[in-house]
Biopython code that builds the backbone (N, CA, C, O; Angstrom):
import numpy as np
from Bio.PDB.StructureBuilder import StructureBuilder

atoms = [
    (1, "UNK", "N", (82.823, 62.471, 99.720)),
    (1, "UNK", "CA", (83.384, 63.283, 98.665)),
    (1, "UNK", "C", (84.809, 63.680, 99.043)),
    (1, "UNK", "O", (85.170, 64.235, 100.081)),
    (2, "UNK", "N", (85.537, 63.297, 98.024)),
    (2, "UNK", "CA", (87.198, 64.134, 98.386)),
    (2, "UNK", "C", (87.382, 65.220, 98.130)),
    (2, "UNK", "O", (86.860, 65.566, 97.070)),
    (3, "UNK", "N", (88.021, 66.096, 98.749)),
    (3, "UNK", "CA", (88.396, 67.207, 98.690)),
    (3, "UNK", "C", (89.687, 67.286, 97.641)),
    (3, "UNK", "O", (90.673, 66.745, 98.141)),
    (4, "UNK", "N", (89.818, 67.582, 96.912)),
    (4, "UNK", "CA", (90.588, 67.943, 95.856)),
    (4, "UNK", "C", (91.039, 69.265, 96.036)),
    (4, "UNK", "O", (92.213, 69.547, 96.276)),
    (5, "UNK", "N", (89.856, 70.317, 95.893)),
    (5, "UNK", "CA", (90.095, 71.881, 95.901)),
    (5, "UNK", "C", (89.913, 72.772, 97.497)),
    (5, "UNK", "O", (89.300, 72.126, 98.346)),
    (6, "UNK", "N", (90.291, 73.856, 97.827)),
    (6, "UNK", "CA", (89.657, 74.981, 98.514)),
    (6, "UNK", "C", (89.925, 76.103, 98.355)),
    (6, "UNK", "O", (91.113, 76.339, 98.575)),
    (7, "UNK", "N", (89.297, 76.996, 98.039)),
    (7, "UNK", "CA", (89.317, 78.257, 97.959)),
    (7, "UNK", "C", (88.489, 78.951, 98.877)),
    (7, "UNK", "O", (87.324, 78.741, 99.214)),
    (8, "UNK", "N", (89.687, 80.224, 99.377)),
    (8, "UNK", "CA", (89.225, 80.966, 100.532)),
    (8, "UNK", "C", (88.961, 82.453, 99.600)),
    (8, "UNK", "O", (89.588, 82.815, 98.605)),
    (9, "UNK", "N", (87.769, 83.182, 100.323)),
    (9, "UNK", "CA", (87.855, 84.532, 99.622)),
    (9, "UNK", "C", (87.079, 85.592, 100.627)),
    (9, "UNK", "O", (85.886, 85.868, 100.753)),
    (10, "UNK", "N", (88.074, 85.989, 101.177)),
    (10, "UNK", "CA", (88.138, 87.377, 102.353)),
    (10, "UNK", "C", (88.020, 88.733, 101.751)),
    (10, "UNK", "O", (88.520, 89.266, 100.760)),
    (11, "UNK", "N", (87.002, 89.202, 102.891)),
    (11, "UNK", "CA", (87.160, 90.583, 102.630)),
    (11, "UNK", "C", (87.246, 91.142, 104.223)),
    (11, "UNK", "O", (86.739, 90.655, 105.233)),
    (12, "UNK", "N", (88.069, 92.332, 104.066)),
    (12, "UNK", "CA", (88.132, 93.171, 105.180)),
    (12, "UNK", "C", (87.833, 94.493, 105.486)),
    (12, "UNK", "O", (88.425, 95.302, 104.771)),
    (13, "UNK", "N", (87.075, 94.973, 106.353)),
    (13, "UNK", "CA", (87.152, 96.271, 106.441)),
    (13, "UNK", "C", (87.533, 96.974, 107.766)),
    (13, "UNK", "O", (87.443, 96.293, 108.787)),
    (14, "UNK", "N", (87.929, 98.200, 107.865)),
    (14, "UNK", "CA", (88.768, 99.282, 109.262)),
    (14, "UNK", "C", (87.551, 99.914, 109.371)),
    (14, "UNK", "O", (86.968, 100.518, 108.470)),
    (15, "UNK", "N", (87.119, 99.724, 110.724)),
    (15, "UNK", "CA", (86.303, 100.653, 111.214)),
    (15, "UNK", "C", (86.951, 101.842, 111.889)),
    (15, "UNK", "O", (87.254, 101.793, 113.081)),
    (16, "UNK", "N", (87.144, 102.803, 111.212)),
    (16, "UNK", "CA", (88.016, 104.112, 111.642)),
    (16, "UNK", "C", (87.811, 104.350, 112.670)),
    (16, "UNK", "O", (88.854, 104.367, 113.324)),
    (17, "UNK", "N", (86.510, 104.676, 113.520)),
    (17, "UNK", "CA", (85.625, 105.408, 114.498)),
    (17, "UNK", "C", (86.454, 104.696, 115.822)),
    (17, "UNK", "O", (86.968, 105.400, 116.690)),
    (18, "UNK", "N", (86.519, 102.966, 115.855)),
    (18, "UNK", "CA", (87.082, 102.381, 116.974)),
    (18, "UNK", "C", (88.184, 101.631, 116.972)),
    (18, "UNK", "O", (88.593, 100.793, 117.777)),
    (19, "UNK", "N", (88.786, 102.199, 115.563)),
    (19, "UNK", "CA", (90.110, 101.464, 115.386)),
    (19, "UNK", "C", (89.862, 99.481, 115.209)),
    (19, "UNK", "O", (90.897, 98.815, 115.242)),
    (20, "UNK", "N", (88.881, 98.937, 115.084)),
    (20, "UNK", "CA", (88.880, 97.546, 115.168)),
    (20, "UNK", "C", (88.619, 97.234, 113.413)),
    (20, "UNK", "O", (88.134, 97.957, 112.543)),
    (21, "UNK", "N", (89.045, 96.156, 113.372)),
    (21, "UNK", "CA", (89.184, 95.055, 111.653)),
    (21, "UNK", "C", (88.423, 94.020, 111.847)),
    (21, "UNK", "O", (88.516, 93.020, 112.559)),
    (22, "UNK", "N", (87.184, 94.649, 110.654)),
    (22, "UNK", "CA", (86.061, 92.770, 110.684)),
    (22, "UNK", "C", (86.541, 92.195, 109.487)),
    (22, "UNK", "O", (87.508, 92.668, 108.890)),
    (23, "UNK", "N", (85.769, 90.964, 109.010)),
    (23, "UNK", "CA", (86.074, 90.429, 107.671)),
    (23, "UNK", "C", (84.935, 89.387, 107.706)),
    (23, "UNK", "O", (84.472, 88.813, 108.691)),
    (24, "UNK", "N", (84.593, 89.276, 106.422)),
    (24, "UNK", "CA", (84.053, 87.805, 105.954)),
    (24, "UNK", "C", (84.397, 87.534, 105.221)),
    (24, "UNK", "O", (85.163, 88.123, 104.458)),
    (25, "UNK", "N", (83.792, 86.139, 105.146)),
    (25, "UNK", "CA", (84.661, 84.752, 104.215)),
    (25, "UNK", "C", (83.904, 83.788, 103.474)),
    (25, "UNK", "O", (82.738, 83.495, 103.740)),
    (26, "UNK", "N", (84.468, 83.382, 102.697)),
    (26, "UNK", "CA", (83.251, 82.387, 101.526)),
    (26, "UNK", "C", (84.971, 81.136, 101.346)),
    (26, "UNK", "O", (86.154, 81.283, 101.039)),
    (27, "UNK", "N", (84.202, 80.195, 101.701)),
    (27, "UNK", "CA", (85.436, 78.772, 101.631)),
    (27, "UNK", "C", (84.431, 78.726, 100.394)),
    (27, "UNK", "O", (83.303, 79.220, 100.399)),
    (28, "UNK", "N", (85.118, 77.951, 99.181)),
    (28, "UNK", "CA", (84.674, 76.689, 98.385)),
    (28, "UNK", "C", (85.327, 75.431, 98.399)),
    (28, "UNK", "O", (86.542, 75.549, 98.234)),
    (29, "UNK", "N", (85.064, 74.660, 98.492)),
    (29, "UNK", "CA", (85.256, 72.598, 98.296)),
    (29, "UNK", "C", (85.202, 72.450, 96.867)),
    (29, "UNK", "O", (84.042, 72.387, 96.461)),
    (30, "UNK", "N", (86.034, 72.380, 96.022)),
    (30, "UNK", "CA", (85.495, 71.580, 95.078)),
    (30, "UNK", "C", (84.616, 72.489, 94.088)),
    (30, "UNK", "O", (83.613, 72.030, 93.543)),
    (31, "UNK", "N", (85.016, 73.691, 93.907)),
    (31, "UNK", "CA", (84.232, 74.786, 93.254)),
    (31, "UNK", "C", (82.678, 75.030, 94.128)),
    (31, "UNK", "O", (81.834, 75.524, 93.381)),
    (32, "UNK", "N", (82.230, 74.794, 95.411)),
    (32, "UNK", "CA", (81.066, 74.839, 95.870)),
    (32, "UNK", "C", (81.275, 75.374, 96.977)),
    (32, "UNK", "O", (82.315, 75.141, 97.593)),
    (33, "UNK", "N", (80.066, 76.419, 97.573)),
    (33, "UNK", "CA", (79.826, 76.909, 98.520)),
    (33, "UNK", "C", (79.923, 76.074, 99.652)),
    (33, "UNK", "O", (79.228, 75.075, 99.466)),
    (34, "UNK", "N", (80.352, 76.063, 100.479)),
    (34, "UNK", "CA", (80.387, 75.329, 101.550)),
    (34, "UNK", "C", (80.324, 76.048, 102.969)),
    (34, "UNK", "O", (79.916, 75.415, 103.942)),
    (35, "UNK", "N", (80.809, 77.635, 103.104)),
    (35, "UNK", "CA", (81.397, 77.910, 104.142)),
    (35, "UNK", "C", (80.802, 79.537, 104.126)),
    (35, "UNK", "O", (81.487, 80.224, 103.368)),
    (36, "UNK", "N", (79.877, 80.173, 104.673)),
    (36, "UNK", "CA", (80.101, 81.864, 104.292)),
    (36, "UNK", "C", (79.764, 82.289, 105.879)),
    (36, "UNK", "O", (78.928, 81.815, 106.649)),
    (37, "UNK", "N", (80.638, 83.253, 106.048)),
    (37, "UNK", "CA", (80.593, 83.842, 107.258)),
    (37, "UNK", "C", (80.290, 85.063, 107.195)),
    (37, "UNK", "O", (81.287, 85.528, 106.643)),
    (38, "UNK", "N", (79.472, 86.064, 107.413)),
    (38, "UNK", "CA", (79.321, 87.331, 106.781)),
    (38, "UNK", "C", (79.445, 88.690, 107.840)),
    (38, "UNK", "O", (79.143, 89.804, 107.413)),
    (39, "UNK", "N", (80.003, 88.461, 109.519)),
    (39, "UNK", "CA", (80.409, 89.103, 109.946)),
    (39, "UNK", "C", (81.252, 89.134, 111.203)),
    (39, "UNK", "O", (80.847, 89.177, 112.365)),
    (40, "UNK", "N", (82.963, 89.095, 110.595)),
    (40, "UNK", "CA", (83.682, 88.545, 112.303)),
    (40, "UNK", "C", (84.446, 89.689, 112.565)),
    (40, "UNK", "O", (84.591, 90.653, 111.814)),
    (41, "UNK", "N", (85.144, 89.443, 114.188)),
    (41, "UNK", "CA", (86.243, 90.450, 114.106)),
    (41, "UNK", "C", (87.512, 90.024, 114.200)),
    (41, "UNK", "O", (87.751, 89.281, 115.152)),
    (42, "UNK", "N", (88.520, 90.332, 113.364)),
    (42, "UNK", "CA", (89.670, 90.421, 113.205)),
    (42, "UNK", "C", (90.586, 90.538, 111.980)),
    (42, "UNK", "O", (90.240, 90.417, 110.805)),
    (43, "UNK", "N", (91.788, 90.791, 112.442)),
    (43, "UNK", "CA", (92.391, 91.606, 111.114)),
    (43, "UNK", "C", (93.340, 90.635, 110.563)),
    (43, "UNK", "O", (93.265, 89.408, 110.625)),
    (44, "UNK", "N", (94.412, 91.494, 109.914)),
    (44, "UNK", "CA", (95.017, 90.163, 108.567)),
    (44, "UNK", "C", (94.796, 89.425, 108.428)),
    (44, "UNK", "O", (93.568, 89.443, 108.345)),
    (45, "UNK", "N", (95.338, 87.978, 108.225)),
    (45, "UNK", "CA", (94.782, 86.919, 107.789)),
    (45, "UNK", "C", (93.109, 86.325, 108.855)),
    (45, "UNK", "O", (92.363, 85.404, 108.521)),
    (46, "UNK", "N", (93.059, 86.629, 109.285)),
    (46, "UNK", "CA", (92.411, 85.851, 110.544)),
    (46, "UNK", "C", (91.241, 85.911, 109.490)),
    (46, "UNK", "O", (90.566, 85.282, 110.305)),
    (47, "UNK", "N", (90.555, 86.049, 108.651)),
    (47, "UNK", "CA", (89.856, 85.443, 107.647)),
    (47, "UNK", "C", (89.802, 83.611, 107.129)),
    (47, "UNK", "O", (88.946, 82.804, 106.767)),
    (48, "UNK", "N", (91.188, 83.636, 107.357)),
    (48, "UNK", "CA", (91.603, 82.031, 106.837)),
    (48, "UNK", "C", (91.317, 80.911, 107.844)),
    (48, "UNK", "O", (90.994, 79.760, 107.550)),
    (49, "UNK", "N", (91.569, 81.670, 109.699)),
    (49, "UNK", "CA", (91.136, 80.983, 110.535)),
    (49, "UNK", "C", (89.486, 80.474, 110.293)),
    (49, "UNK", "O", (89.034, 79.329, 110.284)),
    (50, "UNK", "N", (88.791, 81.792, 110.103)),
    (50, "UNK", "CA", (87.630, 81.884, 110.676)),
    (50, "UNK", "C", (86.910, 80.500, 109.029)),
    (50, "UNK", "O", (85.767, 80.047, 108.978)),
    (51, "UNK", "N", (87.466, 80.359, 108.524)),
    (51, "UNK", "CA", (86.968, 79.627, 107.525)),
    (51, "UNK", "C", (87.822, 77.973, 107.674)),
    (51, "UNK", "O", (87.278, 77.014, 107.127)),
    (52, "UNK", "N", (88.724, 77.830, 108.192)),
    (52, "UNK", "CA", (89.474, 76.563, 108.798)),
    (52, "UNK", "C", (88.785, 75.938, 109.495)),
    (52, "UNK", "O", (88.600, 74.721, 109.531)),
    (53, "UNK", "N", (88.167, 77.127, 110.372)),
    (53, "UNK", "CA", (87.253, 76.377, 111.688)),
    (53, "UNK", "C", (85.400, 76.095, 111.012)),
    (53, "UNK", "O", (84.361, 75.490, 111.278)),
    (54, "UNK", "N", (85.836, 76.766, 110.296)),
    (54, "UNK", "CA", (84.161, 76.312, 109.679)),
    (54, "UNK", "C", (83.959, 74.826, 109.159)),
    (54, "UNK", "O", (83.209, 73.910, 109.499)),
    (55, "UNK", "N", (85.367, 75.036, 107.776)),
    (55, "UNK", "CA", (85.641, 73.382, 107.120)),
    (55, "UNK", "C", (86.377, 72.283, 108.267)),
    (55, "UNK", "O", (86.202, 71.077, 108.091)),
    (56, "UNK", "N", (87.012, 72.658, 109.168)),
    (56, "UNK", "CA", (87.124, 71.616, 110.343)),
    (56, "UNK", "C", (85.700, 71.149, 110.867)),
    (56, "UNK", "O", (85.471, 69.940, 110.909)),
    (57, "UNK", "N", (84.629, 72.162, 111.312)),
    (57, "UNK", "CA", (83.167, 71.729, 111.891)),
    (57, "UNK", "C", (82.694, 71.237, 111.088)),
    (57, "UNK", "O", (81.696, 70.616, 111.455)),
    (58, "UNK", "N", (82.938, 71.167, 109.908)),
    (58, "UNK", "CA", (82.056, 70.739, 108.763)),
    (58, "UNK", "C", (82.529, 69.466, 108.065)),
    (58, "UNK", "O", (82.312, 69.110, 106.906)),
    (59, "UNK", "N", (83.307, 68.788, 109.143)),
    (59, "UNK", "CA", (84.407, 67.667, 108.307)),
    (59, "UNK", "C", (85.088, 67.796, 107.065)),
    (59, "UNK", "O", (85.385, 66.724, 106.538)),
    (60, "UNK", "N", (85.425, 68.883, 106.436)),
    (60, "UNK", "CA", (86.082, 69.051, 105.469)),
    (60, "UNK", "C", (87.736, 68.573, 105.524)),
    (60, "UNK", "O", (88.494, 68.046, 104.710)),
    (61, "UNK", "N", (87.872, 69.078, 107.013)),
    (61, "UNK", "CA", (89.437, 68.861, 106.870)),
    (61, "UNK", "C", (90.174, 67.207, 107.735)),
    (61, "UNK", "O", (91.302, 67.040, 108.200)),
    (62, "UNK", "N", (89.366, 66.541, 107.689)),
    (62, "UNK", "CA", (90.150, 65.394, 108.721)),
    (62, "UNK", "C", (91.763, 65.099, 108.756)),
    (62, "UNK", "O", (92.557, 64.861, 107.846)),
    (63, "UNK", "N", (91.902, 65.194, 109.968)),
    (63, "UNK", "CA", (93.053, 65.075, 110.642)),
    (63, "UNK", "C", (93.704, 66.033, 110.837)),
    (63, "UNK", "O", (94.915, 66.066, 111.052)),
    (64, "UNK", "N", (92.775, 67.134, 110.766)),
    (64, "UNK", "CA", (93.505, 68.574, 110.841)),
    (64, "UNK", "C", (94.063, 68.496, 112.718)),
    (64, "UNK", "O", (93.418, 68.419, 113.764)),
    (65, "UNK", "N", (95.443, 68.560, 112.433)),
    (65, "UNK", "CA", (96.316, 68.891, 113.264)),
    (65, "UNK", "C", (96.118, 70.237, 114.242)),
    (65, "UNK", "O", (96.240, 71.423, 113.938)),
    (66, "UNK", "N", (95.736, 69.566, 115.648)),
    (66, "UNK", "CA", (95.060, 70.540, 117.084)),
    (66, "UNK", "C", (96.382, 70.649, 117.940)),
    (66, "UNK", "O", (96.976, 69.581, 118.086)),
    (67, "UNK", "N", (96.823, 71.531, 118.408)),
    (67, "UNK", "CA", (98.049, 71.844, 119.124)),
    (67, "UNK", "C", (97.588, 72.171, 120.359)),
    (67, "UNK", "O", (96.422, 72.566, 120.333)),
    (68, "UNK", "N", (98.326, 72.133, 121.921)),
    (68, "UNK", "CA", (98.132, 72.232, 123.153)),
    (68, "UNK", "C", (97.768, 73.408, 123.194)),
    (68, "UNK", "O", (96.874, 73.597, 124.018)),
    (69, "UNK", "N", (98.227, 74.640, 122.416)),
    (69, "UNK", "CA", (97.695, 75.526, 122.878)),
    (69, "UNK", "C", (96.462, 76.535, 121.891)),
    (69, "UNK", "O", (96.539, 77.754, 121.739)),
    (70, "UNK", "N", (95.672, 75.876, 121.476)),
    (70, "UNK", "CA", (94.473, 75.923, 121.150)),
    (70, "UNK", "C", (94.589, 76.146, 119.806)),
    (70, "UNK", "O", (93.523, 75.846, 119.268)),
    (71, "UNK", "N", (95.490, 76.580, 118.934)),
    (71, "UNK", "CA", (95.476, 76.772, 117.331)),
    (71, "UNK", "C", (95.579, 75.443, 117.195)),
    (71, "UNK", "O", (95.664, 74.469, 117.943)),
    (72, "UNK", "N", (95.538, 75.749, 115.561)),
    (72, "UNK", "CA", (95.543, 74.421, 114.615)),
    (72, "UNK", "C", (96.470, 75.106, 113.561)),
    (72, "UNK", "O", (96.718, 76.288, 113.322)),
    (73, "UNK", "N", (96.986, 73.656, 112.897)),
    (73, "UNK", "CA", (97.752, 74.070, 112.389)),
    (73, "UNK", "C", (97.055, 74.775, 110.642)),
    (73, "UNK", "O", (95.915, 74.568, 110.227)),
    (74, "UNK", "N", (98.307, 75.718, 109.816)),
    (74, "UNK", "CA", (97.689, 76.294, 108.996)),
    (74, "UNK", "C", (96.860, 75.972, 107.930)),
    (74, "UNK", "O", (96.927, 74.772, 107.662)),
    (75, "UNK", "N", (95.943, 76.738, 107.077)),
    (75, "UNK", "CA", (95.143, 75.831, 105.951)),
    (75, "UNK", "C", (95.792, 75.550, 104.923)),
    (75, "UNK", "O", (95.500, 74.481, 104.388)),
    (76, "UNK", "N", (96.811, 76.340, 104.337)),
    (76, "UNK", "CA", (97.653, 76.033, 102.982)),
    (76, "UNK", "C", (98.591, 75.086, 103.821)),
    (76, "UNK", "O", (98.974, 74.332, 102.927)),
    (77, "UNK", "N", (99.204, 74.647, 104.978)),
    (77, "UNK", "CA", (99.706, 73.427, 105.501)),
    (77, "UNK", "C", (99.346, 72.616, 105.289)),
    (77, "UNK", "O", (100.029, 71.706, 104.819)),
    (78, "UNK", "N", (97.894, 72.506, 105.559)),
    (78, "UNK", "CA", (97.422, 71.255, 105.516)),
    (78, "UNK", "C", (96.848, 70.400, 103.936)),
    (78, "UNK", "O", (96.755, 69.233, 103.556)),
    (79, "UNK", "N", (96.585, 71.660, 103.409)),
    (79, "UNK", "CA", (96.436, 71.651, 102.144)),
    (79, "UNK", "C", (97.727, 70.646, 101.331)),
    (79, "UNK", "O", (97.766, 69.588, 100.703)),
    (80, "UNK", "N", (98.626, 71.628, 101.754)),
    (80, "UNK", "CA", (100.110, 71.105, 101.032)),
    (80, "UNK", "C", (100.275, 69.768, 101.357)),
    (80, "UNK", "O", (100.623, 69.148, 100.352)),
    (81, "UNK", "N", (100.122, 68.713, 102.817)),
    (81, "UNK", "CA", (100.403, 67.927, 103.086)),
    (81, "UNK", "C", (99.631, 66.904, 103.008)),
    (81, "UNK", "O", (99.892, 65.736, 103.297)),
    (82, "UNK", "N", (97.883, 67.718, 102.290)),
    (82, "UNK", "CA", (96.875, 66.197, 102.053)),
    (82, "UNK", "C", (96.898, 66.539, 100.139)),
    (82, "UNK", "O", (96.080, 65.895, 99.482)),
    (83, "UNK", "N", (97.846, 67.544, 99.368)),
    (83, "UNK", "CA", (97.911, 67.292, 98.278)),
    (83, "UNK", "C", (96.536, 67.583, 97.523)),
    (83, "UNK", "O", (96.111, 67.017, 96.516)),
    (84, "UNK", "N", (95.805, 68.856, 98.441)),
    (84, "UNK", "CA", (94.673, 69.502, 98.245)),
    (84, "UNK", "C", (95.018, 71.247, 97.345)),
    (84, "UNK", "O", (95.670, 72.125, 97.910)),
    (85, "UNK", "N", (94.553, 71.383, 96.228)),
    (85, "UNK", "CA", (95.339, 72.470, 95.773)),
    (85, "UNK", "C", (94.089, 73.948, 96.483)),
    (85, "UNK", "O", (92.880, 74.092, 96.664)),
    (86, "UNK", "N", (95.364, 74.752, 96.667)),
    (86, "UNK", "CA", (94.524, 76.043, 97.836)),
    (86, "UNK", "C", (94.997, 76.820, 97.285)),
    (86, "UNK", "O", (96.142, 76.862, 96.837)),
    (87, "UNK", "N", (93.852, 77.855, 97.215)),
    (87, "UNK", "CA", (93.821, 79.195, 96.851)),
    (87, "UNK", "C", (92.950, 80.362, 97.466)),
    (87, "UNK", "O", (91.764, 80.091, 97.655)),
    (88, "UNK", "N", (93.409, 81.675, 97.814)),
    (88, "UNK", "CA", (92.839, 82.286, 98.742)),
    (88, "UNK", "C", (93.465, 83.637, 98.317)),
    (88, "UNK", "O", (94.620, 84.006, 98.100)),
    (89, "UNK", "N", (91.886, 84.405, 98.276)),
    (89, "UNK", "CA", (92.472, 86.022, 97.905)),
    (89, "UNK", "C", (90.956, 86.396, 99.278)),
    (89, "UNK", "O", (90.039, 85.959, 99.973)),
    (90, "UNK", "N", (91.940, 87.786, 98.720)),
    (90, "UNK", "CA", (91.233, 88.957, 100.298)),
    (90, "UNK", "C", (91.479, 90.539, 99.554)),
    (90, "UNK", "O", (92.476, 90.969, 98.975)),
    (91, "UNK", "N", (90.293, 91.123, 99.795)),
    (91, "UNK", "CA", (90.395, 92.134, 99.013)),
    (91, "UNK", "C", (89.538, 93.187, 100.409)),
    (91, "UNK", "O", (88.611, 92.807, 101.126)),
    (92, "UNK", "N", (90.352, 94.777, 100.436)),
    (92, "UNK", "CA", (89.781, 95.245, 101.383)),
    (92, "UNK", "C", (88.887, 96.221, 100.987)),
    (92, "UNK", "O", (89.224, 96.905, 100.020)),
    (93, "UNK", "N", (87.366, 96.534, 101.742)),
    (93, "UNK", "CA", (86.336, 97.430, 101.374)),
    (93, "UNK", "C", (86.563, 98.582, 101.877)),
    (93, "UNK", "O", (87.640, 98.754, 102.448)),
    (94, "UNK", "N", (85.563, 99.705, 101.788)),
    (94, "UNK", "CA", (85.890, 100.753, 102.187)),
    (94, "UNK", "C", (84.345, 100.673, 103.246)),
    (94, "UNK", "O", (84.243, 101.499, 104.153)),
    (95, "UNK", "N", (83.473, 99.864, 103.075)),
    (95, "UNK", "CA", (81.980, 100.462, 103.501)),
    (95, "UNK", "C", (81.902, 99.341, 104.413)),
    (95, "UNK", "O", (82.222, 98.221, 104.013)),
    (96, "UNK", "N", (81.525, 99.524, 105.546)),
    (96, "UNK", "CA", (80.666, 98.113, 106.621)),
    (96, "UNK", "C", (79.932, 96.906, 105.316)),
    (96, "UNK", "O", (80.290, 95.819, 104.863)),
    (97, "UNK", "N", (78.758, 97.832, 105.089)),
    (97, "UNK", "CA", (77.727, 96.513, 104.167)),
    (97, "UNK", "C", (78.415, 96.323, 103.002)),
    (97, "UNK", "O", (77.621, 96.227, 102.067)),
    (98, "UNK", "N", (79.633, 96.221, 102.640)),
    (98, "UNK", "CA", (80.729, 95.749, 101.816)),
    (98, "UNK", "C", (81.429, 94.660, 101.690)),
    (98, "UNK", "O", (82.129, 94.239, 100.769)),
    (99, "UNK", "N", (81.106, 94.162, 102.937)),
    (99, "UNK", "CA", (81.659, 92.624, 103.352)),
    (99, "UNK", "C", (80.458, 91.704, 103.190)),
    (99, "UNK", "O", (80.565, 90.501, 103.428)),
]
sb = StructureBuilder()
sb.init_structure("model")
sb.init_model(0)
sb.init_chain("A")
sb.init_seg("    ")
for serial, (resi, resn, name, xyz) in enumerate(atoms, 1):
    if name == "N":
        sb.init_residue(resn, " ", resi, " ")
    sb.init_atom(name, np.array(xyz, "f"), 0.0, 1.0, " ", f" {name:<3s}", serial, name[0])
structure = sb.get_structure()
């Protein structure tokens, strides 16, 4: 199946108490579930990672570009350069079981 589409859709929340930022993530392929992660840690974008590395394990992304020092390169990059149209929203909660 070709990948045509992906859509990323993050949510984040601040745990006040210890100062740390979780998020989960729902990738779609092609209007379809493919990808849901429902509890990581880290803040701003790092939603987009945690769903890159899902559709990389999941062969979604071939030839996704691995650099010496352990990133890869970005998802709307790669998007742009296999002519895959990407879209990605992130909206932040206020509650833990919100994500």
């Amino acid at each position: 199946m070709k990948t045509k589409s992906i859509t990323i859709i993050g949510k984040r929340w601040f745990e006040r108490v210890n100062g740390n930022t979780y998020h989960s993530v729902i990738a779609l392929v092609n209007g379809e579930e493919v990808v849901n992660v429902g509890f990581e840690y880290g803040y701003g974008s790092q939603y987009e990672w945690t769903a890159a590395t899902e559709l990389d394990k999941k062969g979604f992304l071939p030839g996704l570009e691995h650099y010496k020092n352990g990133g890869t390169e970005s998802l709307w990059s790669y998007c742009e350069k296999n002519k895959i149209k990407y879209s990605q929203f992130v909206s932040d909660v206020q509650r833990k079981k919100d994500l």
